[in-house]
N, C-alpha and C positions, 0 to 999 in steps of 0.2 A: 650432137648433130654436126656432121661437117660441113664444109662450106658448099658442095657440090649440092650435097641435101639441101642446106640452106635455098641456093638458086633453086632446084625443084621445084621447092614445096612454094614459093612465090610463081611460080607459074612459068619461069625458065628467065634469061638471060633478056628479053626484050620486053618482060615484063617488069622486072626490075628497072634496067635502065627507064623504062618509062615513068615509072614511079616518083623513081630521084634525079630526072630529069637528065641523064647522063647517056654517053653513047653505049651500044650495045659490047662493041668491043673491049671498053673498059671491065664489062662484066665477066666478058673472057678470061680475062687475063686475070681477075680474081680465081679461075678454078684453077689457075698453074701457082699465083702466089697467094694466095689468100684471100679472104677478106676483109678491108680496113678495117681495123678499132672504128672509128666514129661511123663510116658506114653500116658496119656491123650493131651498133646503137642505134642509128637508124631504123634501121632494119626491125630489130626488136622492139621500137615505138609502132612501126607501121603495124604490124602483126604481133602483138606479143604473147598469142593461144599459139604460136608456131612455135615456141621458144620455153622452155619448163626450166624448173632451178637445176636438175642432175644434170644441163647440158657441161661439156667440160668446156670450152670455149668462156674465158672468163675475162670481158676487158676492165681494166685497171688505168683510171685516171692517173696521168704523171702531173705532178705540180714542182715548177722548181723555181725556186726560192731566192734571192742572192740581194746582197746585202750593199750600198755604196760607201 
């Protein structure tokens, strides 16, 4: 599912931002760059029947490590 899908199927751009309590504008600008990783986790907690395992969109937790 793309991101544009994504917004859709939540109900469009002021449903979202309502959601996650963010401006609408922000959600714009996800249909030109994307959708955050943690957003996009989000997203998949709030609705997760909208989201199936063949999606290709796959976030990957970074952990970085370092030593003193």
């Amino acid at each position: 599912m793309s991101d544009i899908e994504i917004i859709k199927a939540f109900g469009g751009a002021s449903q979202i931002a309502r959601l996650l309590k963010i401006a609408p504008p922000a959600i714009a600008y996800w249909k030109k760059k994307g959708i955050p990783p943690l957003r996009l986790i989000q997203l998949k907690s709030l609705r997760p029947e909208l989201f199936n395992e063949t999606d290709t969109q796959t976030v990957q937790p970074t952990v970085t490590i370092t030593s003193d």
